[in-house]
HTML snippet that shows the backbone in 3Dmol.js (N, CA, C, O; Angstrom):
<script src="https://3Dmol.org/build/3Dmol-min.js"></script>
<div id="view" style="width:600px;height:400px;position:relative"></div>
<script>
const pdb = `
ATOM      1  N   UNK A   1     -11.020 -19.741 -23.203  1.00  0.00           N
ATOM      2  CA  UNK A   1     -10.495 -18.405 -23.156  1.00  0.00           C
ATOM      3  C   UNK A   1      -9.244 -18.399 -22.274  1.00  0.00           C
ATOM      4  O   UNK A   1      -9.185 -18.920 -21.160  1.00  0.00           O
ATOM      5  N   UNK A   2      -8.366 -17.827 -22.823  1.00  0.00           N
ATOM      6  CA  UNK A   2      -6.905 -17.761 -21.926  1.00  0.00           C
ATOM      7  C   UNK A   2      -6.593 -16.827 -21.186  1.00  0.00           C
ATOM      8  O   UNK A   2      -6.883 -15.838 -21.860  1.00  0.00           O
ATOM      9  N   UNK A   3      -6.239 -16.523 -20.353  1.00  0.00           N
ATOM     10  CA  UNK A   3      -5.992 -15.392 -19.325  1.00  0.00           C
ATOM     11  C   UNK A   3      -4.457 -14.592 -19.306  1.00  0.00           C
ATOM     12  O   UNK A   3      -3.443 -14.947 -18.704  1.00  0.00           O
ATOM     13  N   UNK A   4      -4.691 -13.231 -20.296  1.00  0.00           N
ATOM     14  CA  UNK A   4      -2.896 -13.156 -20.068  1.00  0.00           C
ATOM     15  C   UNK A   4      -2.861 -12.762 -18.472  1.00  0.00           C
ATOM     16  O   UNK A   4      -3.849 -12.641 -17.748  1.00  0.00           O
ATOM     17  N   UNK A   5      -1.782 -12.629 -18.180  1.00  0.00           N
ATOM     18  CA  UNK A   5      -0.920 -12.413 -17.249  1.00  0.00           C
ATOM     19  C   UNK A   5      -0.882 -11.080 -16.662  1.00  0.00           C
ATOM     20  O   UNK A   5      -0.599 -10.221 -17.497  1.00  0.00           O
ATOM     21  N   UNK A   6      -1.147 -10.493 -15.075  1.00  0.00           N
ATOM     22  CA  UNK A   6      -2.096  -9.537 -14.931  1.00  0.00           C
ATOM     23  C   UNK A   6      -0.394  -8.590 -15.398  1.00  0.00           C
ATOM     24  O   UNK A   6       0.716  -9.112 -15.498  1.00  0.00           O
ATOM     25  N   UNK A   7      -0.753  -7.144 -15.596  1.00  0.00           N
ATOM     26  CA  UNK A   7       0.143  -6.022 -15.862  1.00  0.00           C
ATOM     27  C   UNK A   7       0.398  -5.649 -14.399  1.00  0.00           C
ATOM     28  O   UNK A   7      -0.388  -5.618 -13.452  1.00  0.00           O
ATOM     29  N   UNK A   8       2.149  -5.281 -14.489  1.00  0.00           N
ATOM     30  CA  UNK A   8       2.647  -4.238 -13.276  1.00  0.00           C
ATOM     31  C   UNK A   8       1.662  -3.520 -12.974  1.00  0.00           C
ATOM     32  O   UNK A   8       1.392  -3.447 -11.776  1.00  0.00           O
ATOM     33  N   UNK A   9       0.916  -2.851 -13.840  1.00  0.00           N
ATOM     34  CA  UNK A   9      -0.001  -1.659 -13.288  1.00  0.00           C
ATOM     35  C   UNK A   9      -1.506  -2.220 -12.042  1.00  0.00           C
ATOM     36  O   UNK A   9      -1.691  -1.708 -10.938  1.00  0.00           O
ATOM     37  N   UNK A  10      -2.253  -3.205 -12.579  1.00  0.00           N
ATOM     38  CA  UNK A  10      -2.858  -4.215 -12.086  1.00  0.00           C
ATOM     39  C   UNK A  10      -2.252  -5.263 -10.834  1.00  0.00           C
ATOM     40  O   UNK A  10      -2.855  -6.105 -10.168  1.00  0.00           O
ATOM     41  N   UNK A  11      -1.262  -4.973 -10.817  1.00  0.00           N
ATOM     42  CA  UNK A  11      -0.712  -6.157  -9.591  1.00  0.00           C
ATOM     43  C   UNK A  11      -0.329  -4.992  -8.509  1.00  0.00           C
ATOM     44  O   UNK A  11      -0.199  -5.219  -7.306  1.00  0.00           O
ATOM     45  N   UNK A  12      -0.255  -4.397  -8.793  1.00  0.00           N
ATOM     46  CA  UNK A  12       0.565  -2.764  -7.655  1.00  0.00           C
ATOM     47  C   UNK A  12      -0.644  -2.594  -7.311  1.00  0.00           C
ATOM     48  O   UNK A  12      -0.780  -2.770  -6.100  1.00  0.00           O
ATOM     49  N   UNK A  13      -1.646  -2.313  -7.876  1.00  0.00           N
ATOM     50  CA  UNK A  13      -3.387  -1.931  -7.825  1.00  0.00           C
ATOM     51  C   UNK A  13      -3.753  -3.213  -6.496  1.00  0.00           C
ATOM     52  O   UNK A  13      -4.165  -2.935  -5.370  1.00  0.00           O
ATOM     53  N   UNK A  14      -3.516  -4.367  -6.930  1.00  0.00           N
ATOM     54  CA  UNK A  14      -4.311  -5.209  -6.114  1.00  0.00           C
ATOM     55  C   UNK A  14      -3.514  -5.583  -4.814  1.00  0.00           C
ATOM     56  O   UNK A  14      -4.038  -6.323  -3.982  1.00  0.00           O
ATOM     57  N   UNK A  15      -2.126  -5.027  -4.616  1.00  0.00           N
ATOM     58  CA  UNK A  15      -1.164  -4.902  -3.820  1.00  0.00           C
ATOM     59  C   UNK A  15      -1.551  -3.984  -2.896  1.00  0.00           C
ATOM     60  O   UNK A  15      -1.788  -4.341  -1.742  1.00  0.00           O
ATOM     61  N   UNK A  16      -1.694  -2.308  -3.406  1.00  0.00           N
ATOM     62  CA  UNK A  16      -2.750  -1.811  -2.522  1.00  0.00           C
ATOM     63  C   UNK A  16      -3.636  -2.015  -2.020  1.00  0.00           C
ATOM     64  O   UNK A  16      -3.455  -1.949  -0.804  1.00  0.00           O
ATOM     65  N   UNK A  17      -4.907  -2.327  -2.362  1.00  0.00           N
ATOM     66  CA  UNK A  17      -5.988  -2.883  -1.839  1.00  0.00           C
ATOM     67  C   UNK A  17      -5.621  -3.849  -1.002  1.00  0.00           C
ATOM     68  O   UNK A  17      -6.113  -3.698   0.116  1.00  0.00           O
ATOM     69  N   UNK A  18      -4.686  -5.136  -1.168  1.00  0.00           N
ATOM     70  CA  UNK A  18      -4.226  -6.051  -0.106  1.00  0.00           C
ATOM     71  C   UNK A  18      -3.636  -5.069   1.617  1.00  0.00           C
ATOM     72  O   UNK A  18      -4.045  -5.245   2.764  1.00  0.00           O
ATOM     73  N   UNK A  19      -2.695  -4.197   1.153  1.00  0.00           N
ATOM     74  CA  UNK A  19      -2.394  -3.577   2.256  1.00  0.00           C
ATOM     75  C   UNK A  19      -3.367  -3.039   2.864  1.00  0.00           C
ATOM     76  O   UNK A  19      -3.606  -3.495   3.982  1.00  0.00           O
ATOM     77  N   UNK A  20      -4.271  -1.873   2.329  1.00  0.00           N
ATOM     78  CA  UNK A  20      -5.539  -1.507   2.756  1.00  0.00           C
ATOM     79  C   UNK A  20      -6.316  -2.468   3.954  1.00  0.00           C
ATOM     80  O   UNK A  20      -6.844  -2.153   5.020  1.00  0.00           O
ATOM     81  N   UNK A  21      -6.115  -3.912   3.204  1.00  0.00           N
ATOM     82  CA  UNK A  21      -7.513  -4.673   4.157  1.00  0.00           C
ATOM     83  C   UNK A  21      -6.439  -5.106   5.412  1.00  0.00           C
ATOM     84  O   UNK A  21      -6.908  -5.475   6.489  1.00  0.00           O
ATOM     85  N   UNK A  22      -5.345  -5.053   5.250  1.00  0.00           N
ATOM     86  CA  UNK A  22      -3.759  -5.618   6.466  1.00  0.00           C
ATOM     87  C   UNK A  22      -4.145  -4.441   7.567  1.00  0.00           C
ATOM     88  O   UNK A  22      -4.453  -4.711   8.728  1.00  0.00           O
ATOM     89  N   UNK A  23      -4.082  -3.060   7.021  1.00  0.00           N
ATOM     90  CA  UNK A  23      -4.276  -2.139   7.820  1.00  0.00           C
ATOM     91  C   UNK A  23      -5.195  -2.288   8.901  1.00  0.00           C
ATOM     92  O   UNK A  23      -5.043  -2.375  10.120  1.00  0.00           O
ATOM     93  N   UNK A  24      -6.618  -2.297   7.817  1.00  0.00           N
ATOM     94  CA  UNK A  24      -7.778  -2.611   9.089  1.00  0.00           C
ATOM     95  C   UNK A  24      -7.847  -3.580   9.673  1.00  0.00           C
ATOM     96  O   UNK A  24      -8.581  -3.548  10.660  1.00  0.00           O
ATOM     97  N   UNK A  25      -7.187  -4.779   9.379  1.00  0.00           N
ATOM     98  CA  UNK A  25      -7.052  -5.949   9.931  1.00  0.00           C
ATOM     99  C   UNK A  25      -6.475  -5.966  11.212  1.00  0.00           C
ATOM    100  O   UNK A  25      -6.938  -6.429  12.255  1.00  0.00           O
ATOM    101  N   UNK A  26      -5.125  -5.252  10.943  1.00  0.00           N
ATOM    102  CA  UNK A  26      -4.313  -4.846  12.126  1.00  0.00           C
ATOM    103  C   UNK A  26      -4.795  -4.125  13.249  1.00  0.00           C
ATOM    104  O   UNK A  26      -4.447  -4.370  14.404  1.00  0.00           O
ATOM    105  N   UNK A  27      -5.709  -3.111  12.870  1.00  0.00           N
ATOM    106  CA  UNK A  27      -5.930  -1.923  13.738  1.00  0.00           C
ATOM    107  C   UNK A  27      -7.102  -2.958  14.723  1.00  0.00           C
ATOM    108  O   UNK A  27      -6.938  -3.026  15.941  1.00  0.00           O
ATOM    109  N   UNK A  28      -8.050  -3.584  14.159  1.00  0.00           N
ATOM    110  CA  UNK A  28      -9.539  -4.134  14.750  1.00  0.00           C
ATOM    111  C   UNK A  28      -8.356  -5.389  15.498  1.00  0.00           C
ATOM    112  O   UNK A  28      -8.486  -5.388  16.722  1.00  0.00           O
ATOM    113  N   UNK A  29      -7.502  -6.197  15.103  1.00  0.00           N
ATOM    114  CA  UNK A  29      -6.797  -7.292  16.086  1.00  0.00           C
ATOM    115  C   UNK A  29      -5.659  -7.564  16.809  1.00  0.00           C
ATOM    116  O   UNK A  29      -5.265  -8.529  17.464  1.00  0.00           O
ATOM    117  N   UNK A  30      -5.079  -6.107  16.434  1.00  0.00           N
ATOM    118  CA  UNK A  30      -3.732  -5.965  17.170  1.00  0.00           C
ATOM    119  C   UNK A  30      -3.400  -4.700  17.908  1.00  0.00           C
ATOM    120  O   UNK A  30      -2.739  -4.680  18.946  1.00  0.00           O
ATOM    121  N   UNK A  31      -3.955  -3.530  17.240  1.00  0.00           N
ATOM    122  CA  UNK A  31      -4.153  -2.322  17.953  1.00  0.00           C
ATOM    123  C   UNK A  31      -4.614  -1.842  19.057  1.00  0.00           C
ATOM    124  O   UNK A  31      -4.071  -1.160  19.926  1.00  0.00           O
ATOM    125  N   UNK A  32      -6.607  -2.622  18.861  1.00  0.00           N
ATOM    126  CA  UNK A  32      -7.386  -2.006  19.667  1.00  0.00           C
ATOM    127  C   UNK A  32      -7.332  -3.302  20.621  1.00  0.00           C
ATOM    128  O   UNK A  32      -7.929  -2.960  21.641  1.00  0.00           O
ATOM    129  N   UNK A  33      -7.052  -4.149  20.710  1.00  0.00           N
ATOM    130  CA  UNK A  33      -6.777  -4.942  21.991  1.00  0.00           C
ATOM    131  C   UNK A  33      -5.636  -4.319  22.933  1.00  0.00           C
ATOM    132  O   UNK A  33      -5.775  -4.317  24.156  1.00  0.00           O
ATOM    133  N   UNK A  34      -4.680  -3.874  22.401  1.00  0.00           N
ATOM    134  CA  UNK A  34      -3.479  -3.211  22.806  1.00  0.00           C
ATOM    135  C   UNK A  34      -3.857  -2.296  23.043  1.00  0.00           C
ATOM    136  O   UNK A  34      -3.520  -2.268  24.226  1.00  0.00           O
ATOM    137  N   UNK A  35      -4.468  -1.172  22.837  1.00  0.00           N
ATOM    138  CA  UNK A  35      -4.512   0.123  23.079  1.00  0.00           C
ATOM    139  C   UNK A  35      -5.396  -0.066  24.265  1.00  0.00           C
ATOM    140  O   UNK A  35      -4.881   0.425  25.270  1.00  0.00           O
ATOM    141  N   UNK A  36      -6.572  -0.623  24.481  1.00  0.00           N
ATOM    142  CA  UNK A  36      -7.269  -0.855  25.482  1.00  0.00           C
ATOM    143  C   UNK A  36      -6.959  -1.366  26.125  1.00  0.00           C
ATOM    144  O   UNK A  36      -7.226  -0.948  27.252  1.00  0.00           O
ATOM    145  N   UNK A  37      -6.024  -2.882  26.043  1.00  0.00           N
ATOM    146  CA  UNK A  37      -5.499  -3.222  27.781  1.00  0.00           C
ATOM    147  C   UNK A  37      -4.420  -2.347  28.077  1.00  0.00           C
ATOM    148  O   UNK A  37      -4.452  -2.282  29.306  1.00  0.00           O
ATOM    149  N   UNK A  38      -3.587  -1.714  27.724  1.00  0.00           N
ATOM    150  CA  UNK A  38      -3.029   0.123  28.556  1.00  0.00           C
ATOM    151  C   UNK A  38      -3.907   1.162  28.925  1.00  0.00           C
ATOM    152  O   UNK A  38      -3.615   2.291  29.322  1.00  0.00           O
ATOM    153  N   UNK A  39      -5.344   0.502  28.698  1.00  0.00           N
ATOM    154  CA  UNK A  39      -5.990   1.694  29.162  1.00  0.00           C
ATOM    155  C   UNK A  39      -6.472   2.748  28.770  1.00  0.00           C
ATOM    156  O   UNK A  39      -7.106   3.541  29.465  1.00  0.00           O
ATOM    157  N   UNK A  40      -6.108   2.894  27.147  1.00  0.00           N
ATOM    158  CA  UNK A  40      -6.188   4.353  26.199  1.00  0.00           C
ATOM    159  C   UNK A  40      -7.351   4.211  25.701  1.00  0.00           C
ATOM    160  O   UNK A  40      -7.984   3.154  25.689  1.00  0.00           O
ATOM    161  N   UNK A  41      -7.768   5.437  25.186  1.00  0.00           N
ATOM    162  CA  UNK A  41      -9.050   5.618  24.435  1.00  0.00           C
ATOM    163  C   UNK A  41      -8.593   4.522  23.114  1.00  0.00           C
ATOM    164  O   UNK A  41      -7.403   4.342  22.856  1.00  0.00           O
ATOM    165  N   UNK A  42      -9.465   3.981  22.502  1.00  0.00           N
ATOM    166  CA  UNK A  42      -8.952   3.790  20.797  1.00  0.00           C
ATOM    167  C   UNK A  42     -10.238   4.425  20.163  1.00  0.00           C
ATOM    168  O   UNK A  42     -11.359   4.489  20.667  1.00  0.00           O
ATOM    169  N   UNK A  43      -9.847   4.846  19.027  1.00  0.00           N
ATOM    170  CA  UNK A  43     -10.441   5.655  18.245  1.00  0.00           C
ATOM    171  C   UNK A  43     -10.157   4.848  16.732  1.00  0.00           C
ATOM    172  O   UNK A  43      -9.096   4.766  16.113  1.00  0.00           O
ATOM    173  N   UNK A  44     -11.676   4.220  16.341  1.00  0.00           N
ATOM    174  CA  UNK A  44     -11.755   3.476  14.754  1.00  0.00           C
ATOM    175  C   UNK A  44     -11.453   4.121  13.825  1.00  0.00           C
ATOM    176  O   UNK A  44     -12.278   4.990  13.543  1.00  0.00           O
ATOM    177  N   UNK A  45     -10.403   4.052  13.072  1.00  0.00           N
ATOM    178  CA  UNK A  45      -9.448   4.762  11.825  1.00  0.00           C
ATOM    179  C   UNK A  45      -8.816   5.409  11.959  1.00  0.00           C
ATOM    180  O   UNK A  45      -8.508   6.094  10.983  1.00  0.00           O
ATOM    181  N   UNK A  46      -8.149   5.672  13.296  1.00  0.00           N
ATOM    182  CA  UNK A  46      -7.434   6.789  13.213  1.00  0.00           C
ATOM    183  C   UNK A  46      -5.846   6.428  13.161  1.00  0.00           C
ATOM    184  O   UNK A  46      -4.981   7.303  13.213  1.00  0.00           O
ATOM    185  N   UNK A  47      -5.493   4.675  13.023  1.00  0.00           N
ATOM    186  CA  UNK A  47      -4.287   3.975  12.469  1.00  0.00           C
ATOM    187  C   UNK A  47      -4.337   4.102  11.107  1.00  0.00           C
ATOM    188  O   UNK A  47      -3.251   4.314  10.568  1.00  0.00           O
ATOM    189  N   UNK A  48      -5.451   4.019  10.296  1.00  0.00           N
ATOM    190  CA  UNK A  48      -5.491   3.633   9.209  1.00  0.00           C
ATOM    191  C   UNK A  48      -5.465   5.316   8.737  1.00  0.00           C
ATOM    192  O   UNK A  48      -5.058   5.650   7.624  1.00  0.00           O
ATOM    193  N   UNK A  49      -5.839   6.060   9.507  1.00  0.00           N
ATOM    194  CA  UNK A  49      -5.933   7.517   8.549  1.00  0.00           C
ATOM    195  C   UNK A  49      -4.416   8.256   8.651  1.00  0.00           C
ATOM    196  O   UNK A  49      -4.004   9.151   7.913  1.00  0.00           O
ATOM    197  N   UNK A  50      -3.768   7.678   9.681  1.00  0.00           N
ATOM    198  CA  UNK A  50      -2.255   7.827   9.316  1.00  0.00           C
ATOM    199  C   UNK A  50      -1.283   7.298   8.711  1.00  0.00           C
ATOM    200  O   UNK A  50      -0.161   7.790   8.594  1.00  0.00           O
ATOM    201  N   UNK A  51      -1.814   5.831   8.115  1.00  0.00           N
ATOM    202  CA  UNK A  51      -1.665   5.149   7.490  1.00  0.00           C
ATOM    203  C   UNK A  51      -1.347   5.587   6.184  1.00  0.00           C
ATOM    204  O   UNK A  51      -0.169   5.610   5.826  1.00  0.00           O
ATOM    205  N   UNK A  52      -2.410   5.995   5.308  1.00  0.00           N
ATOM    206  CA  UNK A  52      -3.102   6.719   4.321  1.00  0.00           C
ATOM    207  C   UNK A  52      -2.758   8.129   3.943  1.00  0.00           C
ATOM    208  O   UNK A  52      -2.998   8.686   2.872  1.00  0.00           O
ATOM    209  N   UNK A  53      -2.083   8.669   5.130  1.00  0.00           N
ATOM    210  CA  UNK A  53      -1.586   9.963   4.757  1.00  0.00           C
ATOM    211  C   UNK A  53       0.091   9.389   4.168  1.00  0.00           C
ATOM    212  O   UNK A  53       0.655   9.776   3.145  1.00  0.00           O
ATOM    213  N   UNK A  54       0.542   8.509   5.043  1.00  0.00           N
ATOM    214  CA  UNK A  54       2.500   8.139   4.654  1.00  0.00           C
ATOM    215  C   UNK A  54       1.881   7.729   3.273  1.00  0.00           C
ATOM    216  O   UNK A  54       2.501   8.391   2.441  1.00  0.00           O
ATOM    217  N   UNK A  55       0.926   6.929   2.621  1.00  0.00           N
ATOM    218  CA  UNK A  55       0.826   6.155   1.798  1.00  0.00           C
ATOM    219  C   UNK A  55      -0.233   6.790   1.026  1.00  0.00           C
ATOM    220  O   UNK A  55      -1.286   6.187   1.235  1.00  0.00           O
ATOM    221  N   UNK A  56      -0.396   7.847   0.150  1.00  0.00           N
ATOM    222  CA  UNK A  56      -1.647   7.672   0.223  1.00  0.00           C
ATOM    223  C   UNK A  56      -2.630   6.971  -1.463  1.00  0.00           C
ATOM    224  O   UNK A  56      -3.757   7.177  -1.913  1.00  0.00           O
ATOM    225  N   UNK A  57      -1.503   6.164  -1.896  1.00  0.00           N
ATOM    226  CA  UNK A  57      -2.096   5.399  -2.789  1.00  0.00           C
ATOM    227  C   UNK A  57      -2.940   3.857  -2.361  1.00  0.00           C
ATOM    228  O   UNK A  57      -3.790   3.230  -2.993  1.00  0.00           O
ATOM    229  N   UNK A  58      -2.380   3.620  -1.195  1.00  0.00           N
ATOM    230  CA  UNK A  58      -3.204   2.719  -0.622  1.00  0.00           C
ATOM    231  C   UNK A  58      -4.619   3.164  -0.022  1.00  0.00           C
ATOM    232  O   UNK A  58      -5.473   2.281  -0.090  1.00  0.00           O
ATOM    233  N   UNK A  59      -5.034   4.415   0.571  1.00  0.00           N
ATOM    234  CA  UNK A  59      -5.723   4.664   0.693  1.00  0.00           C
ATOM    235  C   UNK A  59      -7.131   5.377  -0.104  1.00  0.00           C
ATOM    236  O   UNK A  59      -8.336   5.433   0.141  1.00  0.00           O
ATOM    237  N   UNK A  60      -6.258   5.848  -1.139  1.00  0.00           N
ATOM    238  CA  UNK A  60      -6.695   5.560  -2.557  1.00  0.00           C
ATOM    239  C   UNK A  60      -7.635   4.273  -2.825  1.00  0.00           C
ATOM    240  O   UNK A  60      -8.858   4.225  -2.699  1.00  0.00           O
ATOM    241  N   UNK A  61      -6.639   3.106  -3.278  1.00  0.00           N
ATOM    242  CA  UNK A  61      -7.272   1.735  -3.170  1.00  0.00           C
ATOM    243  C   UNK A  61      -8.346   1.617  -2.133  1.00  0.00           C
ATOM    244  O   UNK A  61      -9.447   1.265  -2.556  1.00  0.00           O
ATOM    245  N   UNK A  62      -8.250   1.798  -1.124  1.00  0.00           N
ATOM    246  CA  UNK A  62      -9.264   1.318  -0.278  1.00  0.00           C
ATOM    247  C   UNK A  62     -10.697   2.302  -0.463  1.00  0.00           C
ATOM    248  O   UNK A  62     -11.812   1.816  -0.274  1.00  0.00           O
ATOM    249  N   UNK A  63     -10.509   3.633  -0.829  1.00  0.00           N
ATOM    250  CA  UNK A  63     -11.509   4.140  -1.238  1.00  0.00           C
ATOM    251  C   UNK A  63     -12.430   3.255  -2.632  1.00  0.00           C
ATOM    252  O   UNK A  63     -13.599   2.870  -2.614  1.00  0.00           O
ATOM    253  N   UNK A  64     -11.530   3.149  -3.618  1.00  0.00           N
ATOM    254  CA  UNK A  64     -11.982   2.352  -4.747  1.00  0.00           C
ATOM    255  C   UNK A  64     -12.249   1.346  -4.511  1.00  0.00           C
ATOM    256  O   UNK A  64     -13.015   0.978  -5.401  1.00  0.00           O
ATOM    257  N   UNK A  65     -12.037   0.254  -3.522  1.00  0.00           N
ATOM    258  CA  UNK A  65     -12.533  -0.860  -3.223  1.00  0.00           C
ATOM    259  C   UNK A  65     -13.795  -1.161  -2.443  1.00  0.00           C
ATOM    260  O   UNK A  65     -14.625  -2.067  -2.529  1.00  0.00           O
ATOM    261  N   UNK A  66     -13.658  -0.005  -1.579  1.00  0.00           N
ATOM    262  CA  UNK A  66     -15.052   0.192  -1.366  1.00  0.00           C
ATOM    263  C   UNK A  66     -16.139   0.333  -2.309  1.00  0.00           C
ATOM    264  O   UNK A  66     -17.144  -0.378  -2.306  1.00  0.00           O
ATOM    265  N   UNK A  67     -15.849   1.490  -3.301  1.00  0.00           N
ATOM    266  CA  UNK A  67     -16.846   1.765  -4.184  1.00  0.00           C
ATOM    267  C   UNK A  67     -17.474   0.740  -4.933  1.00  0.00           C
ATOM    268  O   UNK A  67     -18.665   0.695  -5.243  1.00  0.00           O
ATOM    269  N   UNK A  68     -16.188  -0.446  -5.320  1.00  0.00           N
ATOM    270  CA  UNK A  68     -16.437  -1.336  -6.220  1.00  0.00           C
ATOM    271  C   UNK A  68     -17.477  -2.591  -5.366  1.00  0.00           C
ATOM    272  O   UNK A  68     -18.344  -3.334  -5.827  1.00  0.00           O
ATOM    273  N   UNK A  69     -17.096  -2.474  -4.352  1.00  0.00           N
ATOM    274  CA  UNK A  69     -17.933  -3.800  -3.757  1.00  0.00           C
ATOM    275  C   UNK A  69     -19.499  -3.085  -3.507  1.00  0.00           C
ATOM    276  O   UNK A  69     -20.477  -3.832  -3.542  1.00  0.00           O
ATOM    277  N   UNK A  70     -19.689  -1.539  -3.243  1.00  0.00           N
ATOM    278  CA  UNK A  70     -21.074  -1.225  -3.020  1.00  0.00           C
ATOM    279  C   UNK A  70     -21.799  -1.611  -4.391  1.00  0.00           C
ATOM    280  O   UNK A  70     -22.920  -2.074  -4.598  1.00  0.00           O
ATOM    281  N   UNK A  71     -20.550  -1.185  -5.429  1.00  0.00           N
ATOM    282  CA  UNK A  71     -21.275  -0.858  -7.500  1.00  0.00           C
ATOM    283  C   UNK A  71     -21.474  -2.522  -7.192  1.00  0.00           C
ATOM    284  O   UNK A  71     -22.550  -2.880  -7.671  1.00  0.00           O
ATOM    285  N   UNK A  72     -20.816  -3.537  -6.595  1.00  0.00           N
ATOM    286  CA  UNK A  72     -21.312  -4.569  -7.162  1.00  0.00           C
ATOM    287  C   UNK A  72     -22.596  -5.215  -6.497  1.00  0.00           C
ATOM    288  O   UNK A  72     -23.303  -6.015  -7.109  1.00  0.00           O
ATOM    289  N   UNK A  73     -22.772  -4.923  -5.567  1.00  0.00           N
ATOM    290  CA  UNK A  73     -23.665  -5.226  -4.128  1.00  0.00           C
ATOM    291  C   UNK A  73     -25.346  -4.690  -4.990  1.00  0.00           C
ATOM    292  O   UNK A  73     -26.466  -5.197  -5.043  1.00  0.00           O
ATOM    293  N   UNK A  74     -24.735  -3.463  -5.534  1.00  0.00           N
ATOM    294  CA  UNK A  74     -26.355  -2.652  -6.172  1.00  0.00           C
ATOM    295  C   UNK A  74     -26.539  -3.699  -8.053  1.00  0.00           C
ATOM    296  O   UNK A  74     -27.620  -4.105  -8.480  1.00  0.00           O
ATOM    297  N   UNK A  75     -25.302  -3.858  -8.716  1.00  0.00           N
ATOM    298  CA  UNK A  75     -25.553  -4.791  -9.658  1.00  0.00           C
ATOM    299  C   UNK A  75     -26.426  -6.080  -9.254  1.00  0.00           C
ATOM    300  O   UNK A  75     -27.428  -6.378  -9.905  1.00  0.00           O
ATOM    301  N   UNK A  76     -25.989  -6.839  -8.130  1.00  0.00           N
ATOM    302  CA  UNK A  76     -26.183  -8.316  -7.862  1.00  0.00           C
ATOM    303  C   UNK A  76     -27.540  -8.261  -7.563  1.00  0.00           C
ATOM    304  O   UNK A  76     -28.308  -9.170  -7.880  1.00  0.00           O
ATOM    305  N   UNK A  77     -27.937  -7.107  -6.887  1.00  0.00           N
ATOM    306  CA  UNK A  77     -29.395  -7.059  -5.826  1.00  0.00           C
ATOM    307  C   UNK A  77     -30.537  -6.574  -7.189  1.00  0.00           C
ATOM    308  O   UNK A  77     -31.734  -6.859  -7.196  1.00  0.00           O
ATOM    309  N   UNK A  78     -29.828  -5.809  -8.254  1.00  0.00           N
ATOM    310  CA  UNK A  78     -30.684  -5.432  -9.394  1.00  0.00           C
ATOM    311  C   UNK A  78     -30.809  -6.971 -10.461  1.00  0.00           C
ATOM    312  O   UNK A  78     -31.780  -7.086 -11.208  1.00  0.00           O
ATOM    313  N   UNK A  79     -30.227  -7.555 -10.430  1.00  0.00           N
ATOM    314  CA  UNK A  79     -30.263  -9.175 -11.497  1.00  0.00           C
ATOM    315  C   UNK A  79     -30.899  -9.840 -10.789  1.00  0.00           C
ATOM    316  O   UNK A  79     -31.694 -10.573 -11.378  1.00  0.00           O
ATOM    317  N   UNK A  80     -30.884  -9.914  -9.487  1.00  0.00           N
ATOM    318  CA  UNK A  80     -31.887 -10.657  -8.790  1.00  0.00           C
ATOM    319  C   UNK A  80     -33.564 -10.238  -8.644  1.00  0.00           C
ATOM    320  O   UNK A  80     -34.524 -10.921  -8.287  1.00  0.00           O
ATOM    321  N   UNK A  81     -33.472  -8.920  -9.049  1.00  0.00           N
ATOM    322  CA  UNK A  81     -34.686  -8.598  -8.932  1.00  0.00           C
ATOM    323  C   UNK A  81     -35.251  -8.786 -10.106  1.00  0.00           C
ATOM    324  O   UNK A  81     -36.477  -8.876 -10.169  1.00  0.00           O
ATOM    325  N   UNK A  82     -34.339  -8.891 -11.417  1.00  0.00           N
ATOM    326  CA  UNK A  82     -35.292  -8.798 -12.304  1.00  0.00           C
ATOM    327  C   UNK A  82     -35.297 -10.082 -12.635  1.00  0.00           C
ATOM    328  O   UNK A  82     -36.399 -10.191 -13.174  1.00  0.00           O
ATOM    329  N   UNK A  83     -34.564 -11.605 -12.684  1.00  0.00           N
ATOM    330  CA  UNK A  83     -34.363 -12.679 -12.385  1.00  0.00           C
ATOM    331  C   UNK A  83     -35.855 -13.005 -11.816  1.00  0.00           C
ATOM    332  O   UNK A  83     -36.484 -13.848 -12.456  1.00  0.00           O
ATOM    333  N   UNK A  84     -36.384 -12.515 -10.861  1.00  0.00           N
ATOM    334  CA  UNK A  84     -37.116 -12.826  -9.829  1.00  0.00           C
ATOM    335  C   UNK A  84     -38.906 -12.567 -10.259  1.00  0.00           C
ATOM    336  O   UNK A  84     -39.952 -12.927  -9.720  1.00  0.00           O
ATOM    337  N   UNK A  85     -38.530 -11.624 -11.709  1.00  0.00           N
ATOM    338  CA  UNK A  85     -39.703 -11.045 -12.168  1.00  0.00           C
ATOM    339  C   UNK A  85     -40.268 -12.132 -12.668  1.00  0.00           C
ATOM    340  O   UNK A  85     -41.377 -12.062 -13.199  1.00  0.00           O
TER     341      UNK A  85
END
`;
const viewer = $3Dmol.createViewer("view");
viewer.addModel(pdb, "pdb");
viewer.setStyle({}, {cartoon: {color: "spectrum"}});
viewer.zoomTo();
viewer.render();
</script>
């Protein structure tokens, strides 16, 4: 089976989602080390929820990427169960 070649629409899609996971990446290893050795409160998402407002097709993505890894998490755990029967 041959694989065409993913579409503009599909590569912008997985472009988001890439930024999405940069965001939280950033905020949990570059932020909140920083924000805490100055001493400041840090508060979890609240880079990424301003993030998401300038952008908010990335945050978009990251909603849908979530969804997709729970839809797949409840697929995998249901084949195993019946696998198991």
């Amino acid at each position: 089976m041959t694989l065409k070649p993913l579409t503009a629409a599909q590569k912008k899609a997985i472009y988001h989602v890439a930024l999405a996971l940069v965001v939280a990446d950033m905020e949990e290893n570059v932020i909140k080390p920083m924000t805490l050795k100055e001493g400041k409160p840090f508060i979890k998402g609240e880079f990424s929820k301003i993030y998401f407002k300038k952008v908010p097709q990335v945050g978009q993505a990251e909603r849908a990427f979530k969804n997709a890894v729970a839809q797949a998490q409840r697929d995998i755990a249901a084949s195993l169960k019946h696998k198991g029967s």
